[in-house]
C-alpha positions, 0 to 999 in steps of 0.5 A: 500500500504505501509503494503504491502511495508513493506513485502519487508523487510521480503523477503529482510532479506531472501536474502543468499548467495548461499550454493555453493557460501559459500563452494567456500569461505571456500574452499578458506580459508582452502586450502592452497595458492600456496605461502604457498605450495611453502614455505613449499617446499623450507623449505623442500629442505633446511632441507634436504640440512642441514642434508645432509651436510658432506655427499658425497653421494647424491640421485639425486633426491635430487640433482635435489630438492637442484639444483631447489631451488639454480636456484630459489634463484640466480634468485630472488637474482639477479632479486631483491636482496633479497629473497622474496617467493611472487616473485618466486610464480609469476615468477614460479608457478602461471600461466602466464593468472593469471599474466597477469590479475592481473597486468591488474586489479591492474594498472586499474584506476577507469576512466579506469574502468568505460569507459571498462564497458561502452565500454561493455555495451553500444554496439549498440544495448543497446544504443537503447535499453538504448534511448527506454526505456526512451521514452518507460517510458516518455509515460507510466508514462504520462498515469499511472499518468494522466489516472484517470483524463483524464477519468474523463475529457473524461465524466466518471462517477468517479466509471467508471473512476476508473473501466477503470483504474483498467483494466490497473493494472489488464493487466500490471499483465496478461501481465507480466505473459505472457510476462515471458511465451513467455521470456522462449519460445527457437524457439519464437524470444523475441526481436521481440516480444519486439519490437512489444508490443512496437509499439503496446503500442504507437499506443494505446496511441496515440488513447486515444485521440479519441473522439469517443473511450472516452465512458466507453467500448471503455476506457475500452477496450484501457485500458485492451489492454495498460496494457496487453501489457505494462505488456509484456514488462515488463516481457521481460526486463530482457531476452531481457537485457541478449540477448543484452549483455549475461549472464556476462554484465546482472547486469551492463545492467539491471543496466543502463537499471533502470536509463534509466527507471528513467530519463523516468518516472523523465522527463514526469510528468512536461513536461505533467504538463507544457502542461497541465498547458499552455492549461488551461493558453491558454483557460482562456486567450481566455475566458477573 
């Protein structure tokens, strides 16, 4: 398990930039900026108004240049009392929209920011989706983790025991791939078919404690069904994700949706431990 763990590293160091995410960077730094093309613009006129003194006679083309950047200096002059060309950038030429975002993003605190994403991603439908899927891991972790003890507790022999477990990884890995398969069908309706490995997964948990499934084909087959459809699921939380917030929330979604994942799989382990620990108190005390 851990050489297989460390090939993470490998495909980690293969991770780039997008070759159309790097020509947007260089074209970013070798085209020139709009305040850059403005200063050049006004250095112009300015030439062309020194060498043009003493003569009388003027194109009006280049009266209407000379007119519109005396109009652009009074205006600063008077707006700021000094000449600065960042000023004219923003009150002439950029775009209002652009203007207006920028002061938005720059007058944003960090608290402001964190409740906008919040605001965001936690609609009505994710935050359902958030409390799911931490009582979704809270039951599957209790199974992954206790699974080959309560088969040896259910009378298995050890190799049956491992067997049984086995078929849980063995259809988690079918139902990811299918899980995926269905993600891409457009006419099937994937939160749906969330919905319904979901159920379908806590009915099969709810029947591991059957005493007449606790043979070596009835484990057997409840573990292959729990896995398959676990694996469904899992293969369905990035498209079920990007239907619930779109395309531009996906990455603070999936976010969130990993540390709702996390506080499922933190919370059952010692709550199913404690319960564990309590009934065997309960039977030693009721022995003595």
């Amino acid at each position: 398990m851990a050489g297989i763990s460390l090939h993470n590293f490998v495909f980690a160091a293969l991770l780039r930039p997008s070759p159309k995410h790097i020509e947007i960077e260089k074209d970013a730094e070798t085209t020139p900026s709009q305040v850059e093309l403005l200063e050049t613009e006004i250095e112009s006129y300015e030439m062309k108004h020194m060498k043009s003194e003493g003569i009388h006679k003027q194109t009006n083309n280049e009266n209407m240049q000379l007119k519109h950047v005396r109009n652009l200096d009074i205006t600063l002059e008077l707006s700021h009392g000094e000449t600065h060309l960042s000023h004219i950038v923003d009150e002439h030429v950029t775009d209002t929209n652009t203007i207006h975002k920028a002061e938005d993003v720059a007058g944003k605190t960090v608290c402001f920011k964190i409740k906008d994403q919040f605001r965001k991603v936690f609609t009505f439908a994710f935050s359902i989706f958030f409390i799911n899927n931490i009582f979704w891991n809270m039951g599957s972790s209790t199974v992954i983790l206790f699974g080959p003890e309560f088969n040896a507790n259910a009378g298995l022999e050890k190799e049956d025991a491992t067997i049984v477990f086995m078929l849980i990884g063995g259809g988690t890995c079918v139902g990811c791939i299918l899980g995926g398969l269905l993600g891409n069908i457009t006419c099937c309706n994937r939160i749906a078919v969330y919905v319904i490995a979901n159920i379908a997964t806590g009915i099969l948990t709810l029947l591991f404690p059957l005493t007449f499934l606790h043979t070596f084909w009835g484990l057997l087959v409840l573990s292959l069904l729990w896995g398959l459809m676990f694996g469904v699921i899992l293969g369905l939380l990035m498209v079920v994700t990007a239907d619930l917030l779109g395309a531009e929330t996906l990455g603070d979604g999936y976010g969130y949706l990993m540390l709702a994942n996390g506080i499922g799989c933190s919370i059952a382990p010692p709550l199913t431990a404690c319960t564990f620990v309590s009934r065997r108190m309960k039977l030693w005390t009721a022995m003595v």
